[in-house]
N, C-alpha and C positions, 0 to 999 in steps of 0.2 A: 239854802240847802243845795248841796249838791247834786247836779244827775250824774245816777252811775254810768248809764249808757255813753254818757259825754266822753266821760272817765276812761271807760274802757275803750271808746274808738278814738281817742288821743292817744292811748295806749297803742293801741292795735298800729295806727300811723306815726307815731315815732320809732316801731321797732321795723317798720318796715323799714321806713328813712337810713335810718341807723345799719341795715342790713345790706342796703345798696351803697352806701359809702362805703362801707365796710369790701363790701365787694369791688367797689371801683379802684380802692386804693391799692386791693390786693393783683387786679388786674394791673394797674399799671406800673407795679413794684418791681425796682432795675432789677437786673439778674445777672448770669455771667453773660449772659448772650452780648451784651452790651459793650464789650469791651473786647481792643485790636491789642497784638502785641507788634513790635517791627520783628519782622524774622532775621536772624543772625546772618541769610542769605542777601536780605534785605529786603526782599517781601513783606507782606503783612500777613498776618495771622489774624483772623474776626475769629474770632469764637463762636459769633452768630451764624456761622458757616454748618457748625453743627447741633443747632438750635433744635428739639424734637423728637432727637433720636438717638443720639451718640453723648453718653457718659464723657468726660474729660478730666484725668488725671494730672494737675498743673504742679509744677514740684520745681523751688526753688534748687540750682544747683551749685558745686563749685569746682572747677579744678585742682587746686589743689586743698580740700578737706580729706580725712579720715573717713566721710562718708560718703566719699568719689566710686568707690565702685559701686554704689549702690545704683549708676549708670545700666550697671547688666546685670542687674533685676530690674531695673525698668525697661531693657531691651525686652527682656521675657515676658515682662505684661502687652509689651506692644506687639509682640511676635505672636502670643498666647489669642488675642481678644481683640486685635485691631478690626480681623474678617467681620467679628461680630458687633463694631459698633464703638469701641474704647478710642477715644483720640489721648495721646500723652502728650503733653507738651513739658519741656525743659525750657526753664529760666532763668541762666547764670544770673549771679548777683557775687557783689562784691561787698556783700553789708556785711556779714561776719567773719572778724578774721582777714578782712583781704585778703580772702583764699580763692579769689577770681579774677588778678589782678593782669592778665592779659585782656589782649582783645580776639575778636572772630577768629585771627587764626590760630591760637595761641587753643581760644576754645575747640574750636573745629578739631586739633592734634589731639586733645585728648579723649575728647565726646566720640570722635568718629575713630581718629586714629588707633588709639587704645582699648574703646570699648564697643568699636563698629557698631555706634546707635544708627538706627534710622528714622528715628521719630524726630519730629521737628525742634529746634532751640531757639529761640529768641534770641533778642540782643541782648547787651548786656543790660539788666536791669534793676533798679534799686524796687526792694519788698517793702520796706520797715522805713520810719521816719516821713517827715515832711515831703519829702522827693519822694516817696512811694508811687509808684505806678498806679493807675486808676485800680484797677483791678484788685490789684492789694490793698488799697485803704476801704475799698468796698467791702473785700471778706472780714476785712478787721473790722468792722460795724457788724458786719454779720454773726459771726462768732469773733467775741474782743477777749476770750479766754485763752481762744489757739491760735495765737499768731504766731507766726512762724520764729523761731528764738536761736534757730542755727540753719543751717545747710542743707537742703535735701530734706525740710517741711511739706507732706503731699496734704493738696484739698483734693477732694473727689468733687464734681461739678455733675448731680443729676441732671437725666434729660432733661427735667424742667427748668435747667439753668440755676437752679439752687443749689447752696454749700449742704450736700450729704452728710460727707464726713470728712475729716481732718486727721493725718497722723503723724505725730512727734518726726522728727530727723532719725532717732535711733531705732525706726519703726522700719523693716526691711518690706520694700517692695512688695517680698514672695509671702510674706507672713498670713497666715488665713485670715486674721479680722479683714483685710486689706483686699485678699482674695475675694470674701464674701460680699463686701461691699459695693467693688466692681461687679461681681455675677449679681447681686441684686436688683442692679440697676441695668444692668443689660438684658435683666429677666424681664425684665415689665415694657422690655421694647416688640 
């Protein structure tokens, strides 16, 4: 015969068990924080720099695509929401199109030259395939729906270093979903 009492406090201690894994796994689960980019200046960029507090807008970009000025609209997110906490970062790549086919200064002419950004760039860096930068093969586990499929693809990077949200190339900077997303997340700081 069974004891029920057994039963249930077998019960009772495997869900506890189960709850603490559960939880440890979720503690110790990578995030963006985790990952450097080289800065186009040749600094580094940690992202764990702004681990806590600060939203992070990372957005593959290119010089020469069709969706190059979308540069200034993301000046105006940076100009808009930097005070309050938005870090943007630019990450030329050369994966689609070869429409990034200089190097820093070729980038710098037109990032700075042309669209007087001041938010930071990266080196140049591959998003997509094998060579993917850490970061990027990370978000592509994270969400494997919205990987970036052209130029000037933005993740939103919550405080808590998790992929928020995600928007297409053809998705403008200034657009409200995009708006509300960042002010949501700068709301809860």
């Amino acid at each position: 015969m069974v004891n029920r009492g057994f039963v249930l406090a077998s019960f009772s201690v495997g869900s506890l068990v189960y709850a603490h894994i559960a939880k440890a796994v979720t503690m110790s689960r990578i995030t963006a924080y985790a990952f450097s980019f080289k800065a186009l200046d040749g600094g580094t960029i940690a992202l764990a720099e702004h681990a806590g507090g600060h939203p992070i807008l990372i957005v593959n970009t290119a010089s020469q695509c069709g969706y190059t000025p979308q540069y200034a609209s993301l000046q105006e997110l940076w100009t808009r929401f930097s005070a309050r906490g938005l870090f943007v970062l630019g990450v030329p790549s050369n994966d689609f199109g070869g429409q990034e086919p200089g190097g820093p200064k070729e980038i710098e002419a037109t990032a700075n030259g042309e669209y007087h950004i001041s938010f930071p760039l990266t080196q140049k860096t591959s998003v997509k395939g094998p060579d993917a930068h850490p970061f990027y093969r990370w978000a592509a586990l994270e969400r494997p729906t919205e990987r970036p499929r052209w130029n000037f693809h933005k993740y939103l990077v919550g405080r808590d270093g998790g992929l928020k949200a995600s928007f297409g190339s053809a998705v403008e900077p200034s657009e409200p979903r995009v708006i509300a997303a960042i002010e949501s997340e700068l709301a809860d700081a």
